[in-house]
N, C-alpha and C positions, 0 to 999 in steps of 0.2 A: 559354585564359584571356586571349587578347589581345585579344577584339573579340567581341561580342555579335552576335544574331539579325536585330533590328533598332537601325537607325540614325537618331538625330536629330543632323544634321549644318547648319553654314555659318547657322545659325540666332540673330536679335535677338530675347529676350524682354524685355518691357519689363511693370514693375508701375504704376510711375507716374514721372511727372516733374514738372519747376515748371514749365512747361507744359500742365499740364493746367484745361480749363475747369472740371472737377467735384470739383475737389480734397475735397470733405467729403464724397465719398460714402461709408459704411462701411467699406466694401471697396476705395476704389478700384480699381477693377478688380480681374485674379486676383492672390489672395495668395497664390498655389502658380505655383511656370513650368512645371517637369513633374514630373509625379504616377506616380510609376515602379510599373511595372505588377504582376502578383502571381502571377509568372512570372519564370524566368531569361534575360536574353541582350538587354538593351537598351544601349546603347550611345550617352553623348551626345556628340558630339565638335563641335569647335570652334563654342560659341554661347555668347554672350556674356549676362549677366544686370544688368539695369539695374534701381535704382528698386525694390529688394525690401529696403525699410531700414522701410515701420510698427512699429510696435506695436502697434496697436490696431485691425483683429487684428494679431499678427505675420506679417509677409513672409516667405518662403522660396521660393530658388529651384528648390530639391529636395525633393520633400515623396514621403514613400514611405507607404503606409499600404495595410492590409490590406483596410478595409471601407469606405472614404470614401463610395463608391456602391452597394454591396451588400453584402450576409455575406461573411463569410469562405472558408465550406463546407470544399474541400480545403486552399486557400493561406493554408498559416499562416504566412510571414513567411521570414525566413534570407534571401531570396533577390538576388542578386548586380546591379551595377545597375554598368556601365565607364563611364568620365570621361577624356575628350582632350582638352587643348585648350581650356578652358575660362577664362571672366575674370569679371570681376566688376567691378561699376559699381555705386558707392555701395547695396552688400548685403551688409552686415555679419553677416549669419549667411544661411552657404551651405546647412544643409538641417536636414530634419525626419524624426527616425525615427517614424514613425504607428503605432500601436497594432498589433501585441502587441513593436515596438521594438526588432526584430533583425536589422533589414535589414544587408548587406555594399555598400559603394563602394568600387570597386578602381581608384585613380586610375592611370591608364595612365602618365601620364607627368609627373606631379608638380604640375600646375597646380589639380586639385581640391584639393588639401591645403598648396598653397604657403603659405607662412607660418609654419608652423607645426612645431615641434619635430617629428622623426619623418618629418614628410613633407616634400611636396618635391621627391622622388624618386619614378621610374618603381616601380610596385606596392605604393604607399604603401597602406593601406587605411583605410576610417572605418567605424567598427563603434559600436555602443551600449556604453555604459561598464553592461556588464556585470561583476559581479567576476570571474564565472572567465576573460576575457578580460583583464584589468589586468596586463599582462607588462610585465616592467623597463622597456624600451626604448617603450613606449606614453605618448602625451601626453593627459592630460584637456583638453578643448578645448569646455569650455562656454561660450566667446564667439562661439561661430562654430556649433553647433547645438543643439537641443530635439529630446528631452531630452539631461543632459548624454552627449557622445560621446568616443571617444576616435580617436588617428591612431596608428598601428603603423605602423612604416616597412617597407621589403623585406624582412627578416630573414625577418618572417614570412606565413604564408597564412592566408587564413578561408575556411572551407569550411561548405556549410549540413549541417546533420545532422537527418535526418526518421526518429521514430520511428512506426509505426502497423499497422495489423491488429489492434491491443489493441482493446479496447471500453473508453468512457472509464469506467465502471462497474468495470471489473475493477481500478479505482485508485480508487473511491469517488469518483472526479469532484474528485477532487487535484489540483494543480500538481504538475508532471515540479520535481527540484534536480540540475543539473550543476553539478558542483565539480572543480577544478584547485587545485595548490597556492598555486596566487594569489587564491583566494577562490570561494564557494560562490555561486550563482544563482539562488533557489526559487520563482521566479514564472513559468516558463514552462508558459504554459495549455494546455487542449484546446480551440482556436480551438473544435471541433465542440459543444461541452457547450452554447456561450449563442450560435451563428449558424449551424447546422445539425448534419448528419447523417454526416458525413463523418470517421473519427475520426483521429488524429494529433497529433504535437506536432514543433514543430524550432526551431531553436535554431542559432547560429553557435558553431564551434569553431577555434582556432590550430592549425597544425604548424609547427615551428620550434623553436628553440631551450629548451632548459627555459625557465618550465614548462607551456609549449606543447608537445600533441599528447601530451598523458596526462590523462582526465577519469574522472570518475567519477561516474556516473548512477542515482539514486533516487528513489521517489515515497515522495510520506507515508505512503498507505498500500495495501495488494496485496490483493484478493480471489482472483483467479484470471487467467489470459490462456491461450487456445488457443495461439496462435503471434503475435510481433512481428517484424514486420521492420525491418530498418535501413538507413539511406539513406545516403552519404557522396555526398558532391557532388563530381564531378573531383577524383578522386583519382591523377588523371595528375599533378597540380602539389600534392601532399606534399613540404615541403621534409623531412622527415620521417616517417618511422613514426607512425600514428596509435594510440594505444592507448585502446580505450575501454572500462571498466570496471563491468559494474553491480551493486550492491553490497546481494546477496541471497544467504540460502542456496535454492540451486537443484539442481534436479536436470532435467538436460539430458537428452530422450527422443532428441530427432531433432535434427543439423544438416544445415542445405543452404547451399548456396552458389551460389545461381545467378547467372551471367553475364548481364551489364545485357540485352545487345542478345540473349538470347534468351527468349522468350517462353513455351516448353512447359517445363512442371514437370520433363517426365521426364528433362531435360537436368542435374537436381542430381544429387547423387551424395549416399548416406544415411552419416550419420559418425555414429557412436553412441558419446556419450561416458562409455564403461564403467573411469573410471579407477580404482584404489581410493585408497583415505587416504594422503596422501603430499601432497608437490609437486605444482606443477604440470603437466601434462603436454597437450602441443601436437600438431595433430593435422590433417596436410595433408590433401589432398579425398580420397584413396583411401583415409582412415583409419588412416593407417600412422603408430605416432609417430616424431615427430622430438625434436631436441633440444632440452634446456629452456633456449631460449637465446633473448631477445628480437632478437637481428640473425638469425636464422635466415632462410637462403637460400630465396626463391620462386620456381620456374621461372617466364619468363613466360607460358608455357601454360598456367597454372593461374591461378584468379581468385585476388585479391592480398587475400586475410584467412585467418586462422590463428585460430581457438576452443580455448580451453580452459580448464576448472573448476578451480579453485583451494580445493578447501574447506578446509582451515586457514584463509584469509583469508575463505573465504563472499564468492565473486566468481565472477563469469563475462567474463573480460576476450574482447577479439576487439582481432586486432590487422591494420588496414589498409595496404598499399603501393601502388607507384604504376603497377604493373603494369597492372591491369583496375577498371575501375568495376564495381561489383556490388552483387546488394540480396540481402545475407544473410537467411535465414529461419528461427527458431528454435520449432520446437514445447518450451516448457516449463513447468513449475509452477514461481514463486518465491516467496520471502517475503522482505519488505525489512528490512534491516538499516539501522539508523541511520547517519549519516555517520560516527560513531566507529567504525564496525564493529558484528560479533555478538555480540561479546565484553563478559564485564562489568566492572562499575570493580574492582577490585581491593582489594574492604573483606574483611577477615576478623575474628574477634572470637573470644578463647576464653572464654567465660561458662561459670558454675559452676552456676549454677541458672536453672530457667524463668522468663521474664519476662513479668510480666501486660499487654496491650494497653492496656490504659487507665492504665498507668504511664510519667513520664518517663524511667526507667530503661531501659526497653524502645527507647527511642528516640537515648539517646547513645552517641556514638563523639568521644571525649576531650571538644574543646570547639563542636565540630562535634553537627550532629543529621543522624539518619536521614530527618528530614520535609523533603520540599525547603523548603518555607514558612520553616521555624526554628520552628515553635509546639513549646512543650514535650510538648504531646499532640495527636494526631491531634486535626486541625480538618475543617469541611467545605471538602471540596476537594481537598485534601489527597495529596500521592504518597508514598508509603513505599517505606523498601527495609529488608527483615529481612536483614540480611549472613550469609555462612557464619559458622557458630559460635555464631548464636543463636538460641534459640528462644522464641518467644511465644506469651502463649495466649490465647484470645480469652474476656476474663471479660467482657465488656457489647457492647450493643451501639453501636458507634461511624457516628458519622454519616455522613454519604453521600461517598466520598471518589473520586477522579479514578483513582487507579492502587496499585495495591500488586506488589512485585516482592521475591520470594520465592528467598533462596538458601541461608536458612537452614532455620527451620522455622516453622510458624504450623499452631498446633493448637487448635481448639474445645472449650472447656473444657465439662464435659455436668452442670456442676451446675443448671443452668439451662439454658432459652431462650436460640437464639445467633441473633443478625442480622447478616452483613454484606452492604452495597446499597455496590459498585462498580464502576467504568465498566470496567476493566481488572483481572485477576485473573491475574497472570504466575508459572509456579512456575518458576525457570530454575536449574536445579541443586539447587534446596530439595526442598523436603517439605510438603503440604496431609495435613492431619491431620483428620479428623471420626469417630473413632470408628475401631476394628482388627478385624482375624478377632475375636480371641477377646475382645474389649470391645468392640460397637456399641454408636454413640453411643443414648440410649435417650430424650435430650428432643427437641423439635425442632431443626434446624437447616436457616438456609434464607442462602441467598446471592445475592443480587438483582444480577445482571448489567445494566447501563442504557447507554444512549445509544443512537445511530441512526445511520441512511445518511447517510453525507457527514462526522461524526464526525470532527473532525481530531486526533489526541495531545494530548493538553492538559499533559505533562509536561517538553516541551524534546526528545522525539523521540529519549531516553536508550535505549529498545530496540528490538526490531523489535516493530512493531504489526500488528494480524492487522485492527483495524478494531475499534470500540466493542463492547461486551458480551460478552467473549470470555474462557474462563477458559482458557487457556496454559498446556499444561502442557510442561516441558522437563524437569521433575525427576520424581518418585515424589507421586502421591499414592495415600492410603488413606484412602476415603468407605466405611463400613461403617453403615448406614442398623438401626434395630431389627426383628431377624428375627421376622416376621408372616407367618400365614398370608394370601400371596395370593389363594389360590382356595382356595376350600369348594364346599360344597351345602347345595341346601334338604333339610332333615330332612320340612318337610310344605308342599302346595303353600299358595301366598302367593294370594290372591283381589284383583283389583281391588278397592282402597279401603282394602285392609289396611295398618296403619300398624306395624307389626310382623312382623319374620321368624323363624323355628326353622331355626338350621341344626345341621350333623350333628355339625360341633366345638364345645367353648366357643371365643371369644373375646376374652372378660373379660380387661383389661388391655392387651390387642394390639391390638383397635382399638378407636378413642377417640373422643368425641365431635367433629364436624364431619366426619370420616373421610368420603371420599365412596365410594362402593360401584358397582359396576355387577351390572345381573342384566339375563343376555340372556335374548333369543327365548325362549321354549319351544314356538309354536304353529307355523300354517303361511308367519306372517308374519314376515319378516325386521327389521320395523321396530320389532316390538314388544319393543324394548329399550330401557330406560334407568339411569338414574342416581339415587343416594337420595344422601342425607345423612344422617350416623351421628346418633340424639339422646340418647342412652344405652348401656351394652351390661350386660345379664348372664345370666353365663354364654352359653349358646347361644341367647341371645334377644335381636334387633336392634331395637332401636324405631328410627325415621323421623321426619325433621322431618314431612315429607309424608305425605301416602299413596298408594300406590302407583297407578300408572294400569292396568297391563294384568295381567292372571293369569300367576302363574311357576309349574310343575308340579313335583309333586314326586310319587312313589309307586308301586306297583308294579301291572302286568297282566300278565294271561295272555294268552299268543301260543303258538296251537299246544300246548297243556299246558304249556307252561311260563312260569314266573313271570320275570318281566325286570323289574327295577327302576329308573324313567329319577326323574331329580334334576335339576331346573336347577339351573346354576352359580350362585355369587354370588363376584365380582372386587372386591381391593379398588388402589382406584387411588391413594388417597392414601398417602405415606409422610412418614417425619418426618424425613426429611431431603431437600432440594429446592434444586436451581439451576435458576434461573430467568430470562427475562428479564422484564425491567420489561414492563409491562401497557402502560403510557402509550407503550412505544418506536413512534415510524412509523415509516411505508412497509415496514411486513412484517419489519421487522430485529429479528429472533428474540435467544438469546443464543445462541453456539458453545462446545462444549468441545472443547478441540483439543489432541491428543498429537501430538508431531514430535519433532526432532532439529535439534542446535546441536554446532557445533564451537569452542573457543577453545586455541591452541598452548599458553597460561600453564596450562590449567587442565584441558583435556582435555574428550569430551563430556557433553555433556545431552542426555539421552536421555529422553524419554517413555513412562512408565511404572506399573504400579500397580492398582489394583479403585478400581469403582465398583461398589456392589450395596446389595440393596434402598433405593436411592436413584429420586426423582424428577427428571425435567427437562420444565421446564415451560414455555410459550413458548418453542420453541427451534428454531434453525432459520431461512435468511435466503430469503425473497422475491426478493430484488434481490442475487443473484449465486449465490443455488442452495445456497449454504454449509450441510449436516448440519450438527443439534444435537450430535450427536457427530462431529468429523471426524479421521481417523486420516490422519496423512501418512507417504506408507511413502518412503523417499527407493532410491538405488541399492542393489538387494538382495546388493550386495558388501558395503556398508559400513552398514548397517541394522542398529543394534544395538539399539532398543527394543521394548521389548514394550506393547500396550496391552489 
């Protein structure tokens, strides 16, 4: 870290001076002295900056940017840029962090950052006044660059940190949030989403002193990722332990650990992390654990990171030294937890009786409300949270609301027609009620799952979000839809044009009018199948909005003396109770019902679990990341205690 690749060295740049004949030109001349490149290891040492004092545009003698002359594609920013020797001639602001604003200047010897609280001093750094970089000992110094920057003296290191192999899809095309206990950062993009093909994100990180070189890394929101890797830049000059955190319930298949400077895969070594429920537990390259101790000894023959699953916390930390540079590889499934954690707020309620959904009562907690808003009753928009210990029942239908989060109960009242249309549907410890074994719900019920790809939380990012239109289940639900016959037969065949069917059972009262029906094939054509519409029923007699297009067979021949009796089927596809996604959602974003598992120390699991039967799901199922209508997440079959 003490001198770069290349050298710009014994160099006068000059922007302007009162000497010049063309002083009104725009520009005069360049308003950038060097444009540091998008790459690590350049090195400006003793050159002097004259004459970079405009405004209009503004002057700078250092000007870093990602895309000034082309896209981004792989170089997304972090990267390190040394300073020796340097002066300064009426240029009152010495540099520019340029878009995406996380460049590293490691003043060699204190003259980049002279002046200035902090620095001064040999290894001084200037970094973008990012929050999770704002350490005690750091100077705000927005008189001296754009945007504001800050100067960290020796104390501490920056190091770039590249995460990528992800597809920026498998984050709905999110911003990455690194946070430290000095403040959170949630703008770091995927240069690749808006200037190529190339996918990634990086970001600069301290080690040093609290509370430097402990972060903790999350995106708004997870569809799925194969494998990420992770980049730590010279990690020979850690003034500490790097610890970095991402803060997901995970379930780790494969760890590798491959050494920088070798290239063939088969040089990792496969660490399977089969911990059960417990503590954390650490786990050197041969898979052996060691002790649960963050100063834990690393031979230097072994590359300098250490993995381990934390699930009480719902973490996957990995902790770096300064032994070996290396680019860890993780094949895993996560799901993101908010920055508070997986865990929920800490409401309980003991109520004595059920409480109706379109009542204010259902919604207070003393002087406080359940509705983030404050409205006394569910508005449009609208987040709720049913706490342990209450139950509610859905008597109307409430209008289109952003998120509902379930830890009590919410059950569909069946004297009626029930409609709920929300973008998030979380059951996390609670209970979804539509109907039991021995009571199915008998009116309709339908639940309209909405929103689309790219879909960001619209709640303040209080849970883990799976991504718009998703019903969540972490608790018990019980959908018990009205037992109908699915499948029958024709009684007698059905003729093209016929607007009427006989089949072999009644189904007066079981199916209803609109009910849609299918009757397949019965010839040598496979196509010749479709769909009716129910327009009446009685008894064993189906009228049709339509009439039928092709002939359904019904009746008995002789084959060989003997009588065989063939029947075409008739299926009924509609049922009276239905999750759904919204008709209108783009780009293919279906809705998902999704059973998992959650850990919290206060409260113990959530677990996914329950029936769903003679129920519909209808638009369901995502395009853009592959996600089932139904998806079951089985986590490590140690510790996998739901059933679905």
């Amino acid at each position: 870290r003490t001198t770069g690749h290349v050298l710009v060295t014994n160099s006068l740049l000059v922007a302007h001076s009162d000497n010049e004949p063309e002083r009104n030109r725009p520009f005069r001349f360049g308003y950038r002295g060097i444009l540091t490149p998008k790459s690590e290891g350049l090195t400006v040492e003793n050159v002097t900056f004259v004459g970079y004092n405009s405004e209009s545009p503004r002057h700078f003698p250092v000007y870093a940017c990602c895309r000034c002359w082309n896209d981004c594609d792989s170089e997304k920013g972090a990267y390190t840029t040394f300073f020796k020797g340097v002066t300064y001639v009426d240029s009152p602001y010495r540099y520019r962090f340029g878009w995406p604003f996380n460049n590293i200047f490691v003043d060699l010897d204190g003259s980049f950052t002279s002046g200035v609280a902090g620095g001064g001093l040999p290894l001084s750094t200037a970094v973008p006044n990012m929050p999770h970089l704002r350490m005690p000992d750091c100077t705000n110094v927005d008189s001296m660059s754009f945007p504001s920057g800050l100067v960290c003296p020796n104390t501490y290191r920056m190091h770039r940190v590249e995460l990528f192999g992800a597809r920026p899809y498998d984050y709905v095309y999110h911003d990455w949030t690194v946070q430290s206990s000095a403040g959170a950062y949630d703008q770091i993009p995927d240069i690749s989403v808006n200037h190529g093909y190339t996918n990634g994100w990086a970001f600069p990180v301290a080690s040093g002193p609290a509370p430097a070189s402990d972060y903790t890394l999350y995106s708004a929101t997870w569809q799925d990722w194969e494998y990420l890797r992770i980049w730590v830049d010279d990690t020979t000059d850690l003034l500490a332990p790097l610890y970095l955190h991402f803060n997901y319930t995970i379930r780790v298949d494969r760890f590798h650990a491959v050494p920088r400077f070798f290239s063939d895969s088969n040089t990792a070594r496969a660490m399977p992390l089969t911990s059960q429920m417990g503590d954390p537990v650490y786990y050197n390259l041969t898979g052996v654990p060691v002790a649960d101790d963050v100063a834990v000894y690393v031979p230097p023959t072994a590359p300098s990171v250490l993995g381990y699953t934390n699930k009480l916390q719902q973490k996957m930390s990995l902790m770096f030294t300064q032994e070996h540079r290396i680019t860890p590889l993780f094949d895993i499934d996560a799901i993101p937890c908010p920055p508070a954690g997986c865990c929920p707020d800490p409401y309980s309620v003991a109520d004595t009786a059920e409480l109706p959904f379109s009542s204010a009562a259902a919604w207070e907690y003393g002087a406080d409300r359940f509705i983030q808003s404050g409205n006394a009753v569910p508005q449009e928009g609208d987040c709720l949270l049913i706490p342990q210990g209450r139950t509610v029942v859905l008597d109307y239908d409430p209008p289109r609301l952003n998120r509902i989060i379930v830890r009590g109960k919410l059950r569909f009242d069946d004297s009626a027609d029930r409609n709920l249309t929300v973008r998030y549907l979380i059951v996390q410890g609670g209970e979804l009620e539509i109907g039991t074994a021995s009571s199915p719900f008998q009116h309709n019920a339908r639940i309209t799952l909405f929103g689309g790809f790219g879909d960001k939380e619209p709640c303040n990012a209080e849970v883990q979000d799976f991504g718009a239109a998703t019903l969540a289940i972490f608790g018990t639900v019980s959908i018990y839809g009205a037992q109908t016959p699915s499948w029958t037969h024709l009684q007698t065949t059905a003729a093209a044009g016929d607007s009427a069917i006989t089949l072999t059972e009644a189904v007066a009262g079981q199916w209803r009018p609109g009910d849609e029906i299918l009757l397949p094939s019965t010839d040598t054509e496979p196509n010749h199948y479709e769909t009716a519409v129910v327009q009446s029923v009685s008894g064993s007699t189906v009228t049709l909005e339509a009439p039928l297009q092709y002939r359904h067979y019904a009746g008995t021949q002789t084959i060989g003396g003997t009588d065989v009796t063939v029947r075409g089927e008739v299926g009924l596809l509609s049922k009276n109770v239905v999750i759904e996604g919204e008709d209108a959602s783009p780009q293919g974003w279906g809705c998902t019902v999704f059973f998992s598992q959650s850990h919290c120390p206060e409260i113990g699991w959530f677990s996914g679990q329950g029936t769903i039967k003679n129920a519909e799901i209808r638009h369901g199922g995502r395009y853009r990341g592959g996600d089932a209508a139904v998806y079951v997440e089985k986590y490590d079959p140690l510790d996998w205690l739901g059933t679905a």
